[in-house]
PyMOL Python script that loads the backbone (N, CA, C, O; Angstrom):
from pymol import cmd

cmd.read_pdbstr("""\
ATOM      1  N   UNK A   1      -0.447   2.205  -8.067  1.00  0.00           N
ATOM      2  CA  UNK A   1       0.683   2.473  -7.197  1.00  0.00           C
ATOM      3  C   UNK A   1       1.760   3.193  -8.003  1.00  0.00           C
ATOM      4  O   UNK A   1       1.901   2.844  -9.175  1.00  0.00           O
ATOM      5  N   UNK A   2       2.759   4.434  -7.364  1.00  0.00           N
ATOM      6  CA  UNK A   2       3.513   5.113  -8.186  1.00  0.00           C
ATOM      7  C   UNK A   2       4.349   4.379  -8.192  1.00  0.00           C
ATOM      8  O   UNK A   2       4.258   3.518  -7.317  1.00  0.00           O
ATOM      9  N   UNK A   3       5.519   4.302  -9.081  1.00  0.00           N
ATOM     10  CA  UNK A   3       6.916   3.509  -9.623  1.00  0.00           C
ATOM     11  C   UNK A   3       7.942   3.800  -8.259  1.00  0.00           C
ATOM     12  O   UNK A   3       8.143   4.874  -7.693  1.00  0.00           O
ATOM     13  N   UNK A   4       8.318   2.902  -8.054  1.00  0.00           N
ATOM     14  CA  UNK A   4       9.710   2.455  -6.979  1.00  0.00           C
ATOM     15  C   UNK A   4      10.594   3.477  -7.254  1.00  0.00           C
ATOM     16  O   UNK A   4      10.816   3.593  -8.459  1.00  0.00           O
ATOM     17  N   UNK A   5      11.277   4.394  -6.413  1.00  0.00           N
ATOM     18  CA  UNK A   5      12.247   5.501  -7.087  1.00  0.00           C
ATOM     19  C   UNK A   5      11.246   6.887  -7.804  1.00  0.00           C
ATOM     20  O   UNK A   5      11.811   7.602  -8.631  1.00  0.00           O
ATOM     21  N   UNK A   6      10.303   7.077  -7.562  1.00  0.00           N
ATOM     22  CA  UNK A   6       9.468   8.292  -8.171  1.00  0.00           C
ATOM     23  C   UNK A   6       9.769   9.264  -6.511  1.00  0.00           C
ATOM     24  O   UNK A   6       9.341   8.852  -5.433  1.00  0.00           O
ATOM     25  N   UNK A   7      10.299  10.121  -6.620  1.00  0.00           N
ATOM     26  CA  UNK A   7      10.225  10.987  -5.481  1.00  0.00           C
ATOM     27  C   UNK A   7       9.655  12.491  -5.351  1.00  0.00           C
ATOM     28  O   UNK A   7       9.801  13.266  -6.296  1.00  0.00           O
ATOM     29  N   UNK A   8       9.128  12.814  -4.391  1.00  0.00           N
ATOM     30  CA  UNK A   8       8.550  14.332  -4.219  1.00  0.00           C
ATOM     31  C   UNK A   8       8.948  14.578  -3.040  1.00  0.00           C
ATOM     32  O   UNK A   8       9.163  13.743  -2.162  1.00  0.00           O
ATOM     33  N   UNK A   9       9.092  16.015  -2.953  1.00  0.00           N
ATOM     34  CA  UNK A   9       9.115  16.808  -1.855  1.00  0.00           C
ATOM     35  C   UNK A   9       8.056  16.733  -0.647  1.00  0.00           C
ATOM     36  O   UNK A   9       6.874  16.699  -0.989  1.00  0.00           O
ATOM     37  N   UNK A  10       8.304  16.709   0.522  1.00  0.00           N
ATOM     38  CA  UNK A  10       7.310  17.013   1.947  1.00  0.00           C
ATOM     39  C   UNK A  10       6.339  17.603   1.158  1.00  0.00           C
ATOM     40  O   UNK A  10       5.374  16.983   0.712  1.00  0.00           O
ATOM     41  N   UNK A  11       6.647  19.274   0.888  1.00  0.00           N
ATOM     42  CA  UNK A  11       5.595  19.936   0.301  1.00  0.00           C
ATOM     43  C   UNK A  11       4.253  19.088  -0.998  1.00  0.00           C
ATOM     44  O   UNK A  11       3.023  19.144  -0.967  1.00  0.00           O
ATOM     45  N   UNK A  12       5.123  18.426  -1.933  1.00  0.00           N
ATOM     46  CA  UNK A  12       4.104  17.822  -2.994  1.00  0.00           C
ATOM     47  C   UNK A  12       3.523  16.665  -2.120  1.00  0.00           C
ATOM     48  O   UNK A  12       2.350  16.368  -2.346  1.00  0.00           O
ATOM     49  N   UNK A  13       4.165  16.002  -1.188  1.00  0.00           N
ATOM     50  CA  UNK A  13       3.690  15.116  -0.721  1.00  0.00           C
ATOM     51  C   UNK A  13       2.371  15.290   0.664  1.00  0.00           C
ATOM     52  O   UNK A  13       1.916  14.386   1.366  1.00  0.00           O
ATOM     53  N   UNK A  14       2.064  16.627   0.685  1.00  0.00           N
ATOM     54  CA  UNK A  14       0.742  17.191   1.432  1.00  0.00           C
ATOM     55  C   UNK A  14      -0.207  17.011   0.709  1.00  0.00           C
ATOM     56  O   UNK A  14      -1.218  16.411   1.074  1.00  0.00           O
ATOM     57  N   UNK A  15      -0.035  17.500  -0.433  1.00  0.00           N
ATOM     58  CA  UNK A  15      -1.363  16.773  -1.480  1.00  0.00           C
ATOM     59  C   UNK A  15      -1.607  15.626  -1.957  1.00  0.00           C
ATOM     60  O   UNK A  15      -2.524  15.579  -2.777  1.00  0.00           O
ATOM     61  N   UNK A  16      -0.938  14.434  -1.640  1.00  0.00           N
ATOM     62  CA  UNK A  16      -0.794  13.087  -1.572  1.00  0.00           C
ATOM     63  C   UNK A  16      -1.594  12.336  -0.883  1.00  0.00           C
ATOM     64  O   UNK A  16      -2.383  11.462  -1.243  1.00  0.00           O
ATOM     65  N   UNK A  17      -1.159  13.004   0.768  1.00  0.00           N
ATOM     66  CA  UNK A  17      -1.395  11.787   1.662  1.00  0.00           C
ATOM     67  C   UNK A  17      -2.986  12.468   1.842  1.00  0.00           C
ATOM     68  O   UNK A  17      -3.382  13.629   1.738  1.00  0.00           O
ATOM     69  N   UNK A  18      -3.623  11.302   2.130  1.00  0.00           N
ATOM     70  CA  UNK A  18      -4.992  11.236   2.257  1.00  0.00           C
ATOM     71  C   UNK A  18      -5.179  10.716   4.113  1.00  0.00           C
ATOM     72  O   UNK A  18      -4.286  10.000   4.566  1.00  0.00           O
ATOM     73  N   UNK A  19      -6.105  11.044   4.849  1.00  0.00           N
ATOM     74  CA  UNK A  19      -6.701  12.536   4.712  1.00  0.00           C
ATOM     75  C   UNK A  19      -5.747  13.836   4.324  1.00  0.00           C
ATOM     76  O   UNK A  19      -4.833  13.251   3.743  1.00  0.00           O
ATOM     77  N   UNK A  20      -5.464  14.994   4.296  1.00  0.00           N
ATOM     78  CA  UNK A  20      -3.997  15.838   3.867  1.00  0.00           C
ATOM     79  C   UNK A  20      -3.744  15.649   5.319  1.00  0.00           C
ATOM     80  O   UNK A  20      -4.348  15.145   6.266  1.00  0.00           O
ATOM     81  N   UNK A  21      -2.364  16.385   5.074  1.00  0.00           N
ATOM     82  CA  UNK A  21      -1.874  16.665   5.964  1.00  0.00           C
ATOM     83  C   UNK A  21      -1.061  17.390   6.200  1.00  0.00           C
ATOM     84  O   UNK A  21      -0.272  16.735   5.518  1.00  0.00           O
ATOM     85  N   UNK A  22      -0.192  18.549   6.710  1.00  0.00           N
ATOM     86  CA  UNK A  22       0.947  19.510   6.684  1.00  0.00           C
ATOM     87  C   UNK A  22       1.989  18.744   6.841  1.00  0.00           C
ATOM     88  O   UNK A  22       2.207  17.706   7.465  1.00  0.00           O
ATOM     89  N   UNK A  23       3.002  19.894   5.715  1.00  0.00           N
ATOM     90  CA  UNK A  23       4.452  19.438   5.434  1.00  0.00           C
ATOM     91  C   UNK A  23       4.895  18.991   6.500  1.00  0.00           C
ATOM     92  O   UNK A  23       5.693  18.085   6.261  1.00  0.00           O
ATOM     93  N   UNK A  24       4.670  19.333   8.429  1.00  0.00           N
ATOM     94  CA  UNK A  24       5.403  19.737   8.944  1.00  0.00           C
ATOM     95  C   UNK A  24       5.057  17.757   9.437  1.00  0.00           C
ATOM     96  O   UNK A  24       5.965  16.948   9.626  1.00  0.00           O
ATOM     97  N   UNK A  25       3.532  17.431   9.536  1.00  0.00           N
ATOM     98  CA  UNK A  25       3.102  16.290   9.627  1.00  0.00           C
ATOM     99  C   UNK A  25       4.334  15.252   8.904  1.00  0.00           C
ATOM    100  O   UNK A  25       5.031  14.445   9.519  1.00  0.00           O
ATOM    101  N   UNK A  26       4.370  15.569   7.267  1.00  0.00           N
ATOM    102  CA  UNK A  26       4.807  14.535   6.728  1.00  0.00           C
ATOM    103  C   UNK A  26       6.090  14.702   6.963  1.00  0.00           C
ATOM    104  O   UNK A  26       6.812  13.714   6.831  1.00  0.00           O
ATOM    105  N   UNK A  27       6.750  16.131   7.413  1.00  0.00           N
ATOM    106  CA  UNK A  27       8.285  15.405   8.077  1.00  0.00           C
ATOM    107  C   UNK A  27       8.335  14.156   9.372  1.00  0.00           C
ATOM    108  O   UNK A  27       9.121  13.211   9.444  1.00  0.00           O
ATOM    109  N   UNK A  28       7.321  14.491  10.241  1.00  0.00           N
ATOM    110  CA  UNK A  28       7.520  13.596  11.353  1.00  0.00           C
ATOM    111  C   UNK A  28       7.036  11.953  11.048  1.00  0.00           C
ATOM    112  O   UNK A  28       7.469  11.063  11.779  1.00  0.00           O
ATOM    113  N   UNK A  29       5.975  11.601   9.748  1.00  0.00           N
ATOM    114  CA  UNK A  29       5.994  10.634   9.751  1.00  0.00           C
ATOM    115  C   UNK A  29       7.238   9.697   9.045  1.00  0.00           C
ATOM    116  O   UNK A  29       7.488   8.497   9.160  1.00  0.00           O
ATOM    117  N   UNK A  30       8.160  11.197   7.965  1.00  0.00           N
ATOM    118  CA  UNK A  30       9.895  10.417   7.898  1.00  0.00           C
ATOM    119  C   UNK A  30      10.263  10.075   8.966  1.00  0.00           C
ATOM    120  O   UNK A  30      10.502   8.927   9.339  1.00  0.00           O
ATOM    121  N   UNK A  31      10.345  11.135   9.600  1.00  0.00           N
ATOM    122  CA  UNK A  31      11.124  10.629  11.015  1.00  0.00           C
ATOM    123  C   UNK A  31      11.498   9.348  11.202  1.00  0.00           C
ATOM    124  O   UNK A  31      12.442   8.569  11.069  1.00  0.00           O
ATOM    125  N   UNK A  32       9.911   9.481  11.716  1.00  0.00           N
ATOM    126  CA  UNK A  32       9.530   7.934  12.562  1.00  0.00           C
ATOM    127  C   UNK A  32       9.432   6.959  11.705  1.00  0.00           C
ATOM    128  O   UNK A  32       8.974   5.906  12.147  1.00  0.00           O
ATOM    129  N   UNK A  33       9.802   7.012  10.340  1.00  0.00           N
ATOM    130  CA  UNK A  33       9.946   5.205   9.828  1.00  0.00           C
ATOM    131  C   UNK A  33       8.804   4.842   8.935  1.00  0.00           C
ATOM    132  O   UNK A  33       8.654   3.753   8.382  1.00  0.00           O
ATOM    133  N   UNK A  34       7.741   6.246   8.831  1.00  0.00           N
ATOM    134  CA  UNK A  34       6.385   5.845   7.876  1.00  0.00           C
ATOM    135  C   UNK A  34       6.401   5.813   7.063  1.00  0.00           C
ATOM    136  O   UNK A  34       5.571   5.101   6.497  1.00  0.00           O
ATOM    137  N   UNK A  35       7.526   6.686   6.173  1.00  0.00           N
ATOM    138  CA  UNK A  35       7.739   7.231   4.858  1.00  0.00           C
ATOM    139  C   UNK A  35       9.347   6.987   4.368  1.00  0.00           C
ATOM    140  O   UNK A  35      10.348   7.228   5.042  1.00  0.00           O
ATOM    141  N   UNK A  36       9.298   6.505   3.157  1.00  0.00           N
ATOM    142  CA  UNK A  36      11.175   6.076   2.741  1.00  0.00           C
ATOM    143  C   UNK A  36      11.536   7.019   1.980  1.00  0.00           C
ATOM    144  O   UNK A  36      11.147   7.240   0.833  1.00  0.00           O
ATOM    145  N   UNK A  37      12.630   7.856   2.884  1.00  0.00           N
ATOM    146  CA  UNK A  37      12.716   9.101   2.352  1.00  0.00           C
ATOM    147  C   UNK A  37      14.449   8.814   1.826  1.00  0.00           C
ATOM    148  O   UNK A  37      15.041   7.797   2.186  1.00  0.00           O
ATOM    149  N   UNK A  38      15.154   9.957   0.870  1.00  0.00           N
ATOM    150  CA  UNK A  38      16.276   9.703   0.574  1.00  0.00           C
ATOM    151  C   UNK A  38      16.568  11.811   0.906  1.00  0.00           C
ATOM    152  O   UNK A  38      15.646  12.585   1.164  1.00  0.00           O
ATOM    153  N   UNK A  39      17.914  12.170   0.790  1.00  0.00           N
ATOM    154  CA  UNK A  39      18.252  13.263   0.984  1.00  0.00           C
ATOM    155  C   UNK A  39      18.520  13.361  -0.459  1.00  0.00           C
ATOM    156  O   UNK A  39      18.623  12.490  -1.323  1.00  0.00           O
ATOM    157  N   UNK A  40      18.639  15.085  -0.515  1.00  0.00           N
ATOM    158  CA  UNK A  40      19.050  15.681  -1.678  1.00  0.00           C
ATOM    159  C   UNK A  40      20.931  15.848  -1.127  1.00  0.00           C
ATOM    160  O   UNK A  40      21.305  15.884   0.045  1.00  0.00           O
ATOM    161  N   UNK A  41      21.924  15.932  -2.491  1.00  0.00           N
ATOM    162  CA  UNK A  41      22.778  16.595  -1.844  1.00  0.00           C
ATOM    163  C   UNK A  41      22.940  17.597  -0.885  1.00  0.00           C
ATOM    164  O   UNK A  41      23.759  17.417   0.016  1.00  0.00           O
ATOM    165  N   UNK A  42      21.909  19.215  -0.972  1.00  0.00           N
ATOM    166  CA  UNK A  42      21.891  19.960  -0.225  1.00  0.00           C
ATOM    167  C   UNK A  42      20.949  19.531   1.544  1.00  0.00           C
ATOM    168  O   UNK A  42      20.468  20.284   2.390  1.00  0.00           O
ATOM    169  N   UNK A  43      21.032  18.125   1.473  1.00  0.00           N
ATOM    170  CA  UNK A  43      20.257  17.938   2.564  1.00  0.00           C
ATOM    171  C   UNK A  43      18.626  17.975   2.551  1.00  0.00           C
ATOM    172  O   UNK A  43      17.966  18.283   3.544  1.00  0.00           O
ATOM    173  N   UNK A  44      18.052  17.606   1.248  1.00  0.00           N
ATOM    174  CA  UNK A  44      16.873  18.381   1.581  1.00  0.00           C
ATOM    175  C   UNK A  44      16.144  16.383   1.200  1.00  0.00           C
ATOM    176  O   UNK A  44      16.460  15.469   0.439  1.00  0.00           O
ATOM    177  N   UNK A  45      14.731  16.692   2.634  1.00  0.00           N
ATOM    178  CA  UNK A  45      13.804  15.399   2.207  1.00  0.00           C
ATOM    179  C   UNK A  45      13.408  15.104   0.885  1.00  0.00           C
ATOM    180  O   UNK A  45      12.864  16.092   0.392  1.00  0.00           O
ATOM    181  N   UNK A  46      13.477  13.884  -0.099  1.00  0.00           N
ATOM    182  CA  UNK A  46      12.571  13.688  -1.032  1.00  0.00           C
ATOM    183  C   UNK A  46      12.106  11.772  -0.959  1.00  0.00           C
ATOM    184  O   UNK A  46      12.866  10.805  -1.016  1.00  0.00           O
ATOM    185  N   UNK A  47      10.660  11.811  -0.824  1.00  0.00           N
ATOM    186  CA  UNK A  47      10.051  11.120  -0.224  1.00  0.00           C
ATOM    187  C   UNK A  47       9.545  10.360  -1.501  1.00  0.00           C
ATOM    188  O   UNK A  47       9.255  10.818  -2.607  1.00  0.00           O
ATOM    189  N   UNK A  48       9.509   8.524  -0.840  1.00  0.00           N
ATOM    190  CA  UNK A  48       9.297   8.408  -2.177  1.00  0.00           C
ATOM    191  C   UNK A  48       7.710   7.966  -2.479  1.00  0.00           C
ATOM    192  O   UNK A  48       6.955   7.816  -1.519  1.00  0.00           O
ATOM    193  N   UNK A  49       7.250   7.771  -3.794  1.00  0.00           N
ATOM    194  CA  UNK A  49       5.738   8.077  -3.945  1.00  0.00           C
ATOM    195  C   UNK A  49       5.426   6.853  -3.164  1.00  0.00           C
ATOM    196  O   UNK A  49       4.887   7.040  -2.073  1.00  0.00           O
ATOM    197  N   UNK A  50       5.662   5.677  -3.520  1.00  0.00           N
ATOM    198  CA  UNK A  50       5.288   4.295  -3.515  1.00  0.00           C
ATOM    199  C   UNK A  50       5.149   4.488  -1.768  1.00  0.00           C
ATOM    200  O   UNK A  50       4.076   4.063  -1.338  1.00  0.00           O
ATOM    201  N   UNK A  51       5.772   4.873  -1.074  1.00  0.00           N
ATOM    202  CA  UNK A  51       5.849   4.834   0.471  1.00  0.00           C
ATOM    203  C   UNK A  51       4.358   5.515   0.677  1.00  0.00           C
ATOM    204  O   UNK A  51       3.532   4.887   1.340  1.00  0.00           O
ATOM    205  N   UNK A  52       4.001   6.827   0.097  1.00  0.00           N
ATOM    206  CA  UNK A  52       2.818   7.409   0.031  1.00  0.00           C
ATOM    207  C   UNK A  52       1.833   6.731   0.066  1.00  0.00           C
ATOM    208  O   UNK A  52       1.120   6.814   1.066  1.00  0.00           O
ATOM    209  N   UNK A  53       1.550   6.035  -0.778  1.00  0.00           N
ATOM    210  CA  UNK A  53       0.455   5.165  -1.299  1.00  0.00           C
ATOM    211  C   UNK A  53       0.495   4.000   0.234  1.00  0.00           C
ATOM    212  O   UNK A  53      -0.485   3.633   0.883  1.00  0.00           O
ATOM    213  N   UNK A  54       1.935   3.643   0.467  1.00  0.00           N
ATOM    214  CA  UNK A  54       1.907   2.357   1.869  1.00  0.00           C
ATOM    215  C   UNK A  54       1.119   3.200   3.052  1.00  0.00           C
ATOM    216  O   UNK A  54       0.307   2.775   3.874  1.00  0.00           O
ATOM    217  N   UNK A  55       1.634   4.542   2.864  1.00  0.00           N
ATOM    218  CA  UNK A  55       1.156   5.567   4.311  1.00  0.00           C
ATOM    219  C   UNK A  55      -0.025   5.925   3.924  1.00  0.00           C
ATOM    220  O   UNK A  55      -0.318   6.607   4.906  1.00  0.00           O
ATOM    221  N   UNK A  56      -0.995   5.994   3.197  1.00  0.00           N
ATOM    222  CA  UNK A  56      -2.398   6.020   3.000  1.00  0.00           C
ATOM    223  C   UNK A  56      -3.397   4.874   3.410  1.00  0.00           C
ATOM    224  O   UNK A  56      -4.461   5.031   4.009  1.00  0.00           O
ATOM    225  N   UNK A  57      -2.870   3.742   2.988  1.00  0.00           N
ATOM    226  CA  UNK A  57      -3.478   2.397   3.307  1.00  0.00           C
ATOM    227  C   UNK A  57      -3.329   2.109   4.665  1.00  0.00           C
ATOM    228  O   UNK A  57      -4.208   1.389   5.140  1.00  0.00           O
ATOM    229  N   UNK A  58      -2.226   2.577   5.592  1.00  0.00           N
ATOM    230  CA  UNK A  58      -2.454   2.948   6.771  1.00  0.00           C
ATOM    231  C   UNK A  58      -3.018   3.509   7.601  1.00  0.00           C
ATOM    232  O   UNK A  58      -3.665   3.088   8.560  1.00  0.00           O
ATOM    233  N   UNK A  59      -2.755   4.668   7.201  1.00  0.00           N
ATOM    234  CA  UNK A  59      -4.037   5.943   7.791  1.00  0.00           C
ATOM    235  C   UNK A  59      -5.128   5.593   8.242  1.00  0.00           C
ATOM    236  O   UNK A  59      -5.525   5.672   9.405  1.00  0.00           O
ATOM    237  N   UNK A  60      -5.938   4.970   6.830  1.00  0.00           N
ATOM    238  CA  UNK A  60      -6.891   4.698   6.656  1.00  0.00           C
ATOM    239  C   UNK A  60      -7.503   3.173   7.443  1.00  0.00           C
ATOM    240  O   UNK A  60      -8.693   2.859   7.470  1.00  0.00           O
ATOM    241  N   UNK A  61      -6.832   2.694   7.798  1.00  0.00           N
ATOM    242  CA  UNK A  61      -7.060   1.590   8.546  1.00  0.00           C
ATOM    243  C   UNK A  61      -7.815   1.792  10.250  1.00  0.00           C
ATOM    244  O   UNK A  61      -7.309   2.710  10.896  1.00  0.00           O
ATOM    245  N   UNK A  62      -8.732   1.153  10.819  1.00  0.00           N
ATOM    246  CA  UNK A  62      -9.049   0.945  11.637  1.00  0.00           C
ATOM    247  C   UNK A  62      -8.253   0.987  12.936  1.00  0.00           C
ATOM    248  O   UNK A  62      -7.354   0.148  12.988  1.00  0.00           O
ATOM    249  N   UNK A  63      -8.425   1.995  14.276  1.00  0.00           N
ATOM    250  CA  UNK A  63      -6.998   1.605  15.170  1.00  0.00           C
ATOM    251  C   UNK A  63      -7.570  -0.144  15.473  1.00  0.00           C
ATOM    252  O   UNK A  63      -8.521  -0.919  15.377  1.00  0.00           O
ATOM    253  N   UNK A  64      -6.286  -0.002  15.858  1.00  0.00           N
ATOM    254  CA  UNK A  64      -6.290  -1.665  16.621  1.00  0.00           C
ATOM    255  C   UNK A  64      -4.980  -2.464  16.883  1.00  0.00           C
ATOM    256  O   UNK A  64      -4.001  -1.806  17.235  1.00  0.00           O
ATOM    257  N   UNK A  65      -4.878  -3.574  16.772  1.00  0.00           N
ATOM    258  CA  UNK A  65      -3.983  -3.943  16.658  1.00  0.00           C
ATOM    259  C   UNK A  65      -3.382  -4.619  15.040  1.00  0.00           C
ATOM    260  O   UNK A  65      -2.222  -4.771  14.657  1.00  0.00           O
ATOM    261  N   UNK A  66      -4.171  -4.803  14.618  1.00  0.00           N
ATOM    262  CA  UNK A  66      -3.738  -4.555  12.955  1.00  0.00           C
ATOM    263  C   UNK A  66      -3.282  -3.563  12.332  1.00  0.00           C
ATOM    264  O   UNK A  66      -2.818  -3.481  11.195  1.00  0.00           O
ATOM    265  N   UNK A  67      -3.477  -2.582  13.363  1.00  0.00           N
ATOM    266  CA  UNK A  67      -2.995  -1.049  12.467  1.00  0.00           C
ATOM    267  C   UNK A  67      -1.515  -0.967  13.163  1.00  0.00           C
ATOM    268  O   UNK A  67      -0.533  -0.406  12.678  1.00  0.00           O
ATOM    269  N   UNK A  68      -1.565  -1.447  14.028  1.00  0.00           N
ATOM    270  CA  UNK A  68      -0.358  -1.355  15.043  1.00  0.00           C
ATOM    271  C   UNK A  68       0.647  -2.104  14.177  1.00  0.00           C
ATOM    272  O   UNK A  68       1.449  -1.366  13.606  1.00  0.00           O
ATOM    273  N   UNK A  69       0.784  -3.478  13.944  1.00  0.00           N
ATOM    274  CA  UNK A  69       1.071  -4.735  13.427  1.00  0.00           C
ATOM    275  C   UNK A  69       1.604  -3.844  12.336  1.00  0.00           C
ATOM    276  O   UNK A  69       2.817  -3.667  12.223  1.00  0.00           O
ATOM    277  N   UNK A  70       0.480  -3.117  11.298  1.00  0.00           N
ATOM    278  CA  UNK A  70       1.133  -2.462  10.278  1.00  0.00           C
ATOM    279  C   UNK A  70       2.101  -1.381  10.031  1.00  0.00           C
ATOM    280  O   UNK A  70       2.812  -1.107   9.064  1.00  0.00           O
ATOM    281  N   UNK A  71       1.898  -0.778  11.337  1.00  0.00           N
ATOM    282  CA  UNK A  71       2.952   0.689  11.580  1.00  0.00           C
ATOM    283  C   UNK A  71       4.236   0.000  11.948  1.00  0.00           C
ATOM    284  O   UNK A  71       5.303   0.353  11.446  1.00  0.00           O
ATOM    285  N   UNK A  72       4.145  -0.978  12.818  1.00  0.00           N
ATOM    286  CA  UNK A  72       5.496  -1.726  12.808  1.00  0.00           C
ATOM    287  C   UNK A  72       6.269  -2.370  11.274  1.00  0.00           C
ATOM    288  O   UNK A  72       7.461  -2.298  10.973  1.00  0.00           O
ATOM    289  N   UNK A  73       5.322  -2.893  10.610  1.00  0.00           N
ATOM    290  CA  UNK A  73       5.705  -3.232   9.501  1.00  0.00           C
ATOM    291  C   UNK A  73       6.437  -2.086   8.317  1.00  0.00           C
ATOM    292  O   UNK A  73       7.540  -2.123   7.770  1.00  0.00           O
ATOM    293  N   UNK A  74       5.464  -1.229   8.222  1.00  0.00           N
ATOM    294  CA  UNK A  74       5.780   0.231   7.732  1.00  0.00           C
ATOM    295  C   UNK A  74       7.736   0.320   8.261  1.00  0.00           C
ATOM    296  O   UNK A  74       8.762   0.338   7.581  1.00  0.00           O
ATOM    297  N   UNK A  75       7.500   0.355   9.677  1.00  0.00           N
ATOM    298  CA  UNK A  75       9.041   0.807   9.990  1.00  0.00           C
ATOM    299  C   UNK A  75       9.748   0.336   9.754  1.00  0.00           C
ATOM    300  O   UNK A  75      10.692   0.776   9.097  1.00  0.00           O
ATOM    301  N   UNK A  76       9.632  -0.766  10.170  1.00  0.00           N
ATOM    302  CA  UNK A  76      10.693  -2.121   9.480  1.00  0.00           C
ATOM    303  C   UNK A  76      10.769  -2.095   7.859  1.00  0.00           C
ATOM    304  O   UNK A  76      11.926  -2.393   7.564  1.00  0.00           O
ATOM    305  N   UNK A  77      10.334  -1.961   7.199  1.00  0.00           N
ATOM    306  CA  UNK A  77      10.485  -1.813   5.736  1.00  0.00           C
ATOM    307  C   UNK A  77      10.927  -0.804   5.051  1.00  0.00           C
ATOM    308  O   UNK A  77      11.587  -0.944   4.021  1.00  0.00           O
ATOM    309  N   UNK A  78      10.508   0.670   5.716  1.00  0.00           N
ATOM    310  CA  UNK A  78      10.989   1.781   5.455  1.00  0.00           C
ATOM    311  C   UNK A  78      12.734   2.320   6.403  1.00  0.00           C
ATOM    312  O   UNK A  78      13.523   3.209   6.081  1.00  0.00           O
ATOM    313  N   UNK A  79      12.779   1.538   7.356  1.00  0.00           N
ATOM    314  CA  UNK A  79      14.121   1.475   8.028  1.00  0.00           C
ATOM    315  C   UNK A  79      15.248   0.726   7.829  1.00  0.00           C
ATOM    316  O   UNK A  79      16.360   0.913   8.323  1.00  0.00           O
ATOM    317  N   UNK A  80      14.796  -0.383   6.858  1.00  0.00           N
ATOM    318  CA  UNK A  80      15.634  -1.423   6.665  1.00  0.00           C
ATOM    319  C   UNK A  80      15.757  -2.206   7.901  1.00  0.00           C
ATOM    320  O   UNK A  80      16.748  -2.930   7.802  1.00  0.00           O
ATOM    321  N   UNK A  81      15.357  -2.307   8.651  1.00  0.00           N
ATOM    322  CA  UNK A  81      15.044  -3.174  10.223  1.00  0.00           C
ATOM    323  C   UNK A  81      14.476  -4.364  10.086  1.00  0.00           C
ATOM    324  O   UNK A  81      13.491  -4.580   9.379  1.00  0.00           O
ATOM    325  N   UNK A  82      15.076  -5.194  10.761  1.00  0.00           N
ATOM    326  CA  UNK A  82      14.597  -6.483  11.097  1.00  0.00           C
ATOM    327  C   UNK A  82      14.217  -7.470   9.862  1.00  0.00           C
ATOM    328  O   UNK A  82      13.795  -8.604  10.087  1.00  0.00           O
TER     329      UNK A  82
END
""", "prot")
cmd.dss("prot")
cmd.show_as("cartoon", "prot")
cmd.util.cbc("prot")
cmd.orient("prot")
């Protein structure tokens, strides 16, 4: 697992997430609460690794309701929620 506070860009973070996926993908899973992202001063996403590695073990999971259970969890942890 990468170190707490290790951050990359959307872009580095396409070659990360497993299966890949486009930058434009890993903005929307910030969005929505998948990924714990912080801003640059100039506004810009940098995502952090350790969230990567949480959003892979997801992915990769079976649908169901365990995967569900976990995307909620994901948000709540990456949102500071609940």
């Amino acid at each position: 697992m990468a170190d707490e506070g290790e951050y990359v860009s959307p872009t580095e973070a396409t070659e990360l997430v497993r299966p890949r996926h486009g930058a434009t993908s890993i903005r929307e899973f910030a969005d929505a609460g998948l990924l714990r992202v912080t801003y640059t001063a100039g506004g810009h996403r940098r995502i952090e690794r350790a969230s990567i590695d949480e959003l892979n073990t997801w992915l990769a999971m079976r649908p169901g309701p365990e995967k569900q259970a976990a995307r909620e969890e994901l948000i709540r942890r990456n949102l500071g929620t609940g």
